[in-house]
Backbone as a chain_set.jsonl record, in Angstrom:
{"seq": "XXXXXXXXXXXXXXXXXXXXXXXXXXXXXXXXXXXXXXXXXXXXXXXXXXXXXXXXXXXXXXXXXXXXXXXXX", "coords": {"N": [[0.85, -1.162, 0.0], [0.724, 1.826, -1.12], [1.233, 5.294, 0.589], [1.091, 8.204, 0.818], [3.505, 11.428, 1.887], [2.396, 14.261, 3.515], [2.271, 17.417, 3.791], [1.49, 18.767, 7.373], [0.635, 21.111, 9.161], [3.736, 22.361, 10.995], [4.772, 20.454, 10.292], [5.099, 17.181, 8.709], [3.621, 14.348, 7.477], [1.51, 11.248, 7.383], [-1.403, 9.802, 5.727], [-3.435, 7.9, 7.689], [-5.131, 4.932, 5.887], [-8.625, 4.706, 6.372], [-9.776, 1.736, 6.549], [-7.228, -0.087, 7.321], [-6.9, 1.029, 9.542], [-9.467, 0.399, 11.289], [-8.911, -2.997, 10.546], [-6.97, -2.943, 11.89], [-8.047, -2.602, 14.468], [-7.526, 0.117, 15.484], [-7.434, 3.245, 16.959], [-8.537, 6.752, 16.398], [-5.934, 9.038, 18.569], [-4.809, 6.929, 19.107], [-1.669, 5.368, 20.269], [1.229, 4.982, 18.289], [3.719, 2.965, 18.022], [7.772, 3.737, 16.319], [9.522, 2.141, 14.846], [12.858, 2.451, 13.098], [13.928, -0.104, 10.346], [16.313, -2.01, 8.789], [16.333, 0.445, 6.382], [13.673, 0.715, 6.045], [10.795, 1.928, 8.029], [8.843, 0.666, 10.356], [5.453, 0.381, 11.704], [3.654, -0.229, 14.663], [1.38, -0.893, 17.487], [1.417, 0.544, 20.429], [2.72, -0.565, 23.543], [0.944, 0.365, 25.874], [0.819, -0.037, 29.22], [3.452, -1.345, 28.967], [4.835, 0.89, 29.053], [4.417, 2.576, 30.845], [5.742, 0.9, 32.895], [7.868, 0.894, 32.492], [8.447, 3.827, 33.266], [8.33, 3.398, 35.193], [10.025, 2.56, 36.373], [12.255, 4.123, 35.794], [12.036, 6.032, 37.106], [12.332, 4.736, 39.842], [14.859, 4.161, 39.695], [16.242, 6.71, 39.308], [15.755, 7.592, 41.653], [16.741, 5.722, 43.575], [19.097, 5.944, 42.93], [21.558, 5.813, 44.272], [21.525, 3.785, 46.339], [21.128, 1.468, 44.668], [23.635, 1.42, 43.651], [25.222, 0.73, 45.158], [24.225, -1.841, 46.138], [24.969, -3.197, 44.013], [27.464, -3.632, 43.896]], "CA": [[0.0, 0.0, 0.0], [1.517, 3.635, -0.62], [0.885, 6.61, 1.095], [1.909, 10.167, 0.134], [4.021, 12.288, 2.938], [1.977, 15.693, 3.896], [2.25, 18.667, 4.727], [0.782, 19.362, 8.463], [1.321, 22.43, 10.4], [5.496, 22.465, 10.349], [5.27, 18.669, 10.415], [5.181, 16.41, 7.852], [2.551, 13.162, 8.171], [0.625, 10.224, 6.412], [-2.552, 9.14, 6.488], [-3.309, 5.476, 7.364], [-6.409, 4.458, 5.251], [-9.596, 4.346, 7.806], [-9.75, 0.207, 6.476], [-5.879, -0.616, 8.002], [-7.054, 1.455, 11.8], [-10.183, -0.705, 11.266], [-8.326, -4.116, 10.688], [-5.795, -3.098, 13.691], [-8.574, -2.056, 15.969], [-7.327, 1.26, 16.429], [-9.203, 4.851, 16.337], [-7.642, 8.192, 16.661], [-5.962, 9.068, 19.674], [-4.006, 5.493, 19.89], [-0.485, 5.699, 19.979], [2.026, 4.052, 17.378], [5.815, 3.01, 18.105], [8.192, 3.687, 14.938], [10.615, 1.949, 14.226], [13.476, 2.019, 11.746], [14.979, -1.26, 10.787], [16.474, -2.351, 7.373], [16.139, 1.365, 5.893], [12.502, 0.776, 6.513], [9.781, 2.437, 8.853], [7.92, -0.178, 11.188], [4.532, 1.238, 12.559], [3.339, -0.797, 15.948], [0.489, 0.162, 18.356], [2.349, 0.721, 21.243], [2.414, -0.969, 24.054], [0.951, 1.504, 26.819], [1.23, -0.676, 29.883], [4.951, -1.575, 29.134], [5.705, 2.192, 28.719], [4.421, 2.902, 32.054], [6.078, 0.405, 33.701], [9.449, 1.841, 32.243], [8.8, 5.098, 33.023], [7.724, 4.188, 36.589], [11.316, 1.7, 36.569], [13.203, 4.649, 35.428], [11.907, 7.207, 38.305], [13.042, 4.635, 40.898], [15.95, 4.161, 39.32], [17.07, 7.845, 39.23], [15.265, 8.177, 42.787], [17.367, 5.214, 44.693], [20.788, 5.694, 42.605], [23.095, 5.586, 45.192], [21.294, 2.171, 46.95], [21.497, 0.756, 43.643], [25.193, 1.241, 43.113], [25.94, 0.056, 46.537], [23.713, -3.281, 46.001], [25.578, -3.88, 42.595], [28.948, -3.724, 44.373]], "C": [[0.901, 1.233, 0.0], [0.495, 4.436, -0.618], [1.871, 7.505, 0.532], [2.028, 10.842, 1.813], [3.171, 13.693, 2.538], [2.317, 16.646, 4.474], [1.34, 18.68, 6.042], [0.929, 19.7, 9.232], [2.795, 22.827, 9.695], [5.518, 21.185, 10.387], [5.03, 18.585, 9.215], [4.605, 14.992, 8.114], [2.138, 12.024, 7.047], [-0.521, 9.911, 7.123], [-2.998, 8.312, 5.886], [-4.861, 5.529, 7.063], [-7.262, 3.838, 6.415], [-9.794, 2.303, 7.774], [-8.675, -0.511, 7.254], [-6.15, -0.051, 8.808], [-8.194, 0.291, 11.88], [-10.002, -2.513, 11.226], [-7.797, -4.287, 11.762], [-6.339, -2.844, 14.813], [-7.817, -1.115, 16.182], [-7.996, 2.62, 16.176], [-7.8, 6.145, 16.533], [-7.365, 8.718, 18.313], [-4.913, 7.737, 20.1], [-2.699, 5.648, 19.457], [0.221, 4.532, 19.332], [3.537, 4.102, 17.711], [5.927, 2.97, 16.717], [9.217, 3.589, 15.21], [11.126, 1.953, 13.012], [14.2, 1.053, 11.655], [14.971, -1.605, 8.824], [16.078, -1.12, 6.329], [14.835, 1.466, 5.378], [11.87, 1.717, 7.809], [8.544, 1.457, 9.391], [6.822, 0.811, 12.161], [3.744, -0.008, 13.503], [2.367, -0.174, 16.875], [1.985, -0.083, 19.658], [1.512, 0.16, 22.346], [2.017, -0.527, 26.055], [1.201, 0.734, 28.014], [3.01, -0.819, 30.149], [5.42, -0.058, 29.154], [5.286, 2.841, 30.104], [5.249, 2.413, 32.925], [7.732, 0.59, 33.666], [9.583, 2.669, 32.683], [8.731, 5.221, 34.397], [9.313, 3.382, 37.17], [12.609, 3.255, 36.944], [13.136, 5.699, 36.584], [12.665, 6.572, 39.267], [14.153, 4.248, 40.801], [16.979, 5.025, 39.683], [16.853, 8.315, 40.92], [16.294, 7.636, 44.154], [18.337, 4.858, 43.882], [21.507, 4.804, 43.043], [22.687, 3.995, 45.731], [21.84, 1.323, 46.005], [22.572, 0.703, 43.086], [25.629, 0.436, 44.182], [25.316, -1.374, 46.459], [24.65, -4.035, 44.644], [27.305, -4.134, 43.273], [29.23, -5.224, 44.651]], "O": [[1.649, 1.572, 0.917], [-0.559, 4.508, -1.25], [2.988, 7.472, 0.014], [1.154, 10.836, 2.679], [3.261, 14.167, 1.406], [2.658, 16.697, 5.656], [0.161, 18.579, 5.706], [1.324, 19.074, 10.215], [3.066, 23.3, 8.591], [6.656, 20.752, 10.571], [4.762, 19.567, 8.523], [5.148, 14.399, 9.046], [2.552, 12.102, 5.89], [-0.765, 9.774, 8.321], [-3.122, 7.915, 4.728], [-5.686, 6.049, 7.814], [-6.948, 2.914, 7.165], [-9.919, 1.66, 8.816], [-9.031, -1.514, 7.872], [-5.431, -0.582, 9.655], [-7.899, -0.732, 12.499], [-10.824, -3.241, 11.783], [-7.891, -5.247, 12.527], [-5.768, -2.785, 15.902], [-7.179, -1.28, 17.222], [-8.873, 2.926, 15.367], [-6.585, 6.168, 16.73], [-8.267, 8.805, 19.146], [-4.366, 7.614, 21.196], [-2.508, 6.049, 18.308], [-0.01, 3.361, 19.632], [4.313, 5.056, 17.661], [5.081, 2.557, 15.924], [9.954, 4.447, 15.696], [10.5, 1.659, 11.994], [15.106, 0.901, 12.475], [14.093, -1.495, 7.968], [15.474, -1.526, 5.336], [14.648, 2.167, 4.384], [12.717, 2.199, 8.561], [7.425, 1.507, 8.879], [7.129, 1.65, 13.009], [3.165, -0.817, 12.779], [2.474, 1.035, 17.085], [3.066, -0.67, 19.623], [0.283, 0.187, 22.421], [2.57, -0.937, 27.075], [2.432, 0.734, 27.994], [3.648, -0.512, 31.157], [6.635, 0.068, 29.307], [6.013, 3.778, 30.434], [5.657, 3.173, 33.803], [8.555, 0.455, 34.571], [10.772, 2.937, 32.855], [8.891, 6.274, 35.015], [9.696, 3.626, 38.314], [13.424, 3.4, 37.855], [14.191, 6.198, 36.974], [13.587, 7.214, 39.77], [14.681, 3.896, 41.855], [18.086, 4.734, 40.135], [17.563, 9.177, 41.439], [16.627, 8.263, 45.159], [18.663, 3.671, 43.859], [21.949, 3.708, 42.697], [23.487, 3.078, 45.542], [22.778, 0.561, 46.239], [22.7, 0.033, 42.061], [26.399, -0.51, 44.012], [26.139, -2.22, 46.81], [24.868, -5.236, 44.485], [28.09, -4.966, 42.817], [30.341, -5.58, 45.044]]}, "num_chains": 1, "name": "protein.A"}
């Protein structure tokens, strides 16, 4: 399937044919990971759950540093 790159706003966009959000179950509003792999562009719903649970990893990460250097010792 090709799409054509747009103009929108100062961005630059595509838009995914309402039949492929309809196949993937998704609506507007749902977020997509993008990857690049093999001088390709991989589009993925994203996996909101796992991106919380990173983001809530990475707070106590930065929060209990120092413990966590001293446990790795």
């Amino acid at each position: 399937m090709n799409v054509t790159i747009r103009k929108i706003g100062n961005s630059e966009g595509i838009i995914i044919p309402k039949e492929t959000l309809d196949r993937l179950g998704l609506k507007t509003g749902d977020s997509l990971e993008l990857q690049m792999e093999n001088g390709g562009i991989t589009l993925k719903p994203a996996d909101e759950d796992l991106s919380r649970q990173l983001e809530a990893a990475r707070y106590f990460m930065d929060k209990y540093k120092v413990a966590l250097k001293k446990l790795a010792e």
